[in-house]
C-alpha positions in Angstrom: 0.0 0.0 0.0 2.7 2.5 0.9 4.6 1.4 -2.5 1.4 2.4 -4.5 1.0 5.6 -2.5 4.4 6.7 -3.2 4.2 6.1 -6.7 0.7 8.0 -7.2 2.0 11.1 -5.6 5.3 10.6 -7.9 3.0 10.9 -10.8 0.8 13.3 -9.6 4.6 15.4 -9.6 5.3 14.5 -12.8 2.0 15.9 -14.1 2.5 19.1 -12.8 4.4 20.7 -15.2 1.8 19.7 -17.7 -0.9 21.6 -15.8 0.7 24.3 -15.4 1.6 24.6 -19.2 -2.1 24.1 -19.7 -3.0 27.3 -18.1 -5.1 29.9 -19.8 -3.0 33.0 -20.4 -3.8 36.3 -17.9 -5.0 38.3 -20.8 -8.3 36.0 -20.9 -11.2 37.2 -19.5 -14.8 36.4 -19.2 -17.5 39.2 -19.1 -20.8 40.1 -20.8 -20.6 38.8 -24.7 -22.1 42.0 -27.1 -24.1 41.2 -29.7 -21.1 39.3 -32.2 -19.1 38.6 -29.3 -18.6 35.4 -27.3 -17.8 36.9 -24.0 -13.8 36.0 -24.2 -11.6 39.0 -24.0 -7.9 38.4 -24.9 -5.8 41.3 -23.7 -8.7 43.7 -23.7 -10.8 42.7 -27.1 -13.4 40.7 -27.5 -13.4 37.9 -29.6 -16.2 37.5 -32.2 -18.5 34.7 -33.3 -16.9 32.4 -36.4 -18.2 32.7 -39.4 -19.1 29.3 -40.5 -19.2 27.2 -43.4 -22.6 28.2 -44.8 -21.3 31.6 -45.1 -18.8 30.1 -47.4 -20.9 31.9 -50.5 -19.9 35.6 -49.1 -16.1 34.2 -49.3 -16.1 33.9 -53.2 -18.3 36.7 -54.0 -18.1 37.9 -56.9 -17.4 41.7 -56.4 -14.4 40.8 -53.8 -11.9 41.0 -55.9 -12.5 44.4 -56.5 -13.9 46.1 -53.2 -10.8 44.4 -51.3 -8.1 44.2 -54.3 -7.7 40.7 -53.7 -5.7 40.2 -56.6 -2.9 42.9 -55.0 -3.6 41.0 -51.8 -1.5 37.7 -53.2 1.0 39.1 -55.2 2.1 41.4 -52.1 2.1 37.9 -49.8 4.0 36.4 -52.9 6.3 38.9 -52.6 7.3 38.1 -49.2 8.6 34.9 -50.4 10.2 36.4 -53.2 11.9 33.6 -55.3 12.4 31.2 -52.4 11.0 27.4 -52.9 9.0 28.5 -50.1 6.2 26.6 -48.1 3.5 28.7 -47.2 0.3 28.1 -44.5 -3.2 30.0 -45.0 -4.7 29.4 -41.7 -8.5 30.0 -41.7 -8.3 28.9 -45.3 -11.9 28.4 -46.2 -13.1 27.7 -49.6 -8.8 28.5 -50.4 -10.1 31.5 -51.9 -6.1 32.7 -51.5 -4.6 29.3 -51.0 -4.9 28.1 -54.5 -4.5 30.7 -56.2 -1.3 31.2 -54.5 -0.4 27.5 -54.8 -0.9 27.5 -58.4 1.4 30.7 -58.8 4.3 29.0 -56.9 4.2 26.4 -59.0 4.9 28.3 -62.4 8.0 29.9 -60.7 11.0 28.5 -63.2 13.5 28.8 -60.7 11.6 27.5 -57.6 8.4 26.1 -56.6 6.2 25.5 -53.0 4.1 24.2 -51.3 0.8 25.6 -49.4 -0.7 23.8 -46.5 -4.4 24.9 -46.1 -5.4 25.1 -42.3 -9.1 25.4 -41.3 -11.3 23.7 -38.6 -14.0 23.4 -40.4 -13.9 20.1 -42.3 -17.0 21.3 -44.8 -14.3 23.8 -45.5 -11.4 21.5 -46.3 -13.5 19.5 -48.6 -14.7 22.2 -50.7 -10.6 23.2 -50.9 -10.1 19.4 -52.4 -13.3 19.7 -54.7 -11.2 22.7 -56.0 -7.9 21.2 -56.2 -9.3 18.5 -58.7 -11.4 20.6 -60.3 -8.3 22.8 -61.1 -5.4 20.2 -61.3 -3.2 22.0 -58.1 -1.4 19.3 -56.6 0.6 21.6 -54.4 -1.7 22.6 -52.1 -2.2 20.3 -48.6 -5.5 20.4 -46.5 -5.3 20.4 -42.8 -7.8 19.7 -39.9 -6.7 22.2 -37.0 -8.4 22.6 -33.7 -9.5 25.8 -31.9 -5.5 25.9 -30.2 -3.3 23.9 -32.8 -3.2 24.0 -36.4 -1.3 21.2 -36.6 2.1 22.8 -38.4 5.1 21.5 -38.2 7.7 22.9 -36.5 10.3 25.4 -38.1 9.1 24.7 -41.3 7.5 27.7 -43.0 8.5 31.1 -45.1 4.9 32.5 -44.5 2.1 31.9 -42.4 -0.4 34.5 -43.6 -4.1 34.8 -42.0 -6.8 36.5 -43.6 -9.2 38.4 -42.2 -10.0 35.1 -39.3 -7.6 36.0 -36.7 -10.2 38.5 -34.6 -12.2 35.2 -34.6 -9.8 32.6 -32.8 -11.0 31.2 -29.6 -8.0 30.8 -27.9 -5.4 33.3 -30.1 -2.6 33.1 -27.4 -2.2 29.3 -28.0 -3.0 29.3 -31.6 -0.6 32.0 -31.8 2.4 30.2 -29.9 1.9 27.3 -32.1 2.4 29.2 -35.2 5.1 31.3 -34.1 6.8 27.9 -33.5 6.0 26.8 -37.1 7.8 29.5 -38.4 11.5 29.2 -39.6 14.2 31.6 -38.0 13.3 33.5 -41.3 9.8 33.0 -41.7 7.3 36.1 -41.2 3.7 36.3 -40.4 1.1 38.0 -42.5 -2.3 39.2 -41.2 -4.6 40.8 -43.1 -7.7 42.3 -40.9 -10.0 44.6 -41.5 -9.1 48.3 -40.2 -10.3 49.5 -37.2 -8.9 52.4 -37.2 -11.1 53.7 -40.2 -14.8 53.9 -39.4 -15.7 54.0 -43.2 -15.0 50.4 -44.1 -18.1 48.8 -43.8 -17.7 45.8 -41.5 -19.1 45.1 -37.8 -16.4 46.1 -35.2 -15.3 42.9 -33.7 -14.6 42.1 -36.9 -11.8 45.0 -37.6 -8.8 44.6 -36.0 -6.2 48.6 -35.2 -2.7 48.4 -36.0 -1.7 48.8 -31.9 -3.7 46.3 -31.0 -2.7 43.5 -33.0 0.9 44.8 -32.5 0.3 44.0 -28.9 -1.1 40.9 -28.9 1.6 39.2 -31.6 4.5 40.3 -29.0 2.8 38.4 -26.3 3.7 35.1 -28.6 7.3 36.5 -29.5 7.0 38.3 -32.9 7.8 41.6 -33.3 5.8 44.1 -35.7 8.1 44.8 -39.0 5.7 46.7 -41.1 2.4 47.5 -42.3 1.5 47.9 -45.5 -1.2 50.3 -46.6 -1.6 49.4 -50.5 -4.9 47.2 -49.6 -8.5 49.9 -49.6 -10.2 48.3 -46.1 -7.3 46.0 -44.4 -4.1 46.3 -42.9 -1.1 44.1 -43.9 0.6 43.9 -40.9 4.2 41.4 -41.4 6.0 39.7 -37.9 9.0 38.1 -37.7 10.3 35.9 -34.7 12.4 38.4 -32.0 
């Protein structure tokens, strides 16, 4: 009996650690959720619903391209990876509205091609992105199943992680965002594109705009450091990271 007792609390110490890892971050908070809100603050801003995959329609509308300048959208992204063989993630990929596109782009490079691994939750989402890649004949683009804190990149393997306009709606964006920063190479940089918040004229429901400052604030919480932002886009920042 005193054998087994002694080797419960042993384990119980070994856990420990784990628990302790497992603990929220201090910037969460709980309070009243507004109206497209879930009640979660992360350093002081609200986290808003997700829009799911019967919304999927509004992601390939056909006036995007010019109300947003999609089309500018990837080639600046493509320029971050300039002529690199580079492998690139789209996290909250969707319909991969950007992530074939930019898959089939890399691929006609003469000097170097990539790769782009397409990251959503949402498995209706993943399998329209396949539907796609047959339909279109891309064999360079991957699909991957994530979860609300992991999406499930391998470590210190990417040029560019780029995220757009799905950040402001991550559940848990300190973990999410520790597990990309980890992703990254030594090199790599971090793209997100969000709505501006700043600019009351874009026409888009507040929680789902994120300022300049903010999103500065919470990327060094996870270790990147703000390099630039980019104002060629009409309603979004391009905000680029790079590890510290």
């Amino acid at each position: 009996m005193t054998r087994t007792i002694f080797c419960m609390f042993m384990l119980g110490s070994l856990l420990l650690p784990t628990v302790a890892v497992l603990q929220e971050h201090p910037g969460y908070e709980s309070r009243a959720a507004s109206r497209d809100g879930i009640g979660k603050y992360y350093l002081d801003r609200e986290i808003s619903h997700v829009m799911g995959h019967l919304g999927a329609s509004w992601l390939e509308r056909s006036g995007r391209e010019s109300e947003e300048r999609t089309d500018l959208l990837i080639d600046m992204l493509l320029a971050t990876v300039a002529n690199k063989a580079s492998v690139v993630a789209d996290i909250g990929a969707g319909t991969g509205y950007f992530s074939l596109p930019i898959a089939q782009r890399l691929a006609s490079r003469k000097v170097a091609s990539g790769q782009v691994l397409a990251v959503d939750i949402q498995p209706e989402m993943l399998a329209i992105i396949e539907r796609r890649k047959t339909d279109l004949e891309v064999n360079n683009v991957e699909t991957i199943l994530g979860t609300i804190t992991d999406p499930g990149l391998p470590a210190g393997t990417l040029d560019l992680i780029f995220i757009v306009d799905a950040y402001h709606e991550f559940s848990h964006p300190y973990e999410m965002g520790l597990a990309m920063q980890q992703a990254l190479k030594p090199d790599g940089v971090l793209v997100l594109i969000e709505y501006r918040a700043e600019d009351l004229s874009v026409p888009i429901k507040p929680l789902h705009k994120m300022s300049q400052q903010q999103t500065i604030k919470e990327m060094a919480a996870i270790g990147l450091v703000w390099r630039e932002t980019l104002s060629a886009l009409p309603q979004q920042h391009f905000m680029v990271f790079a590890k510290l």
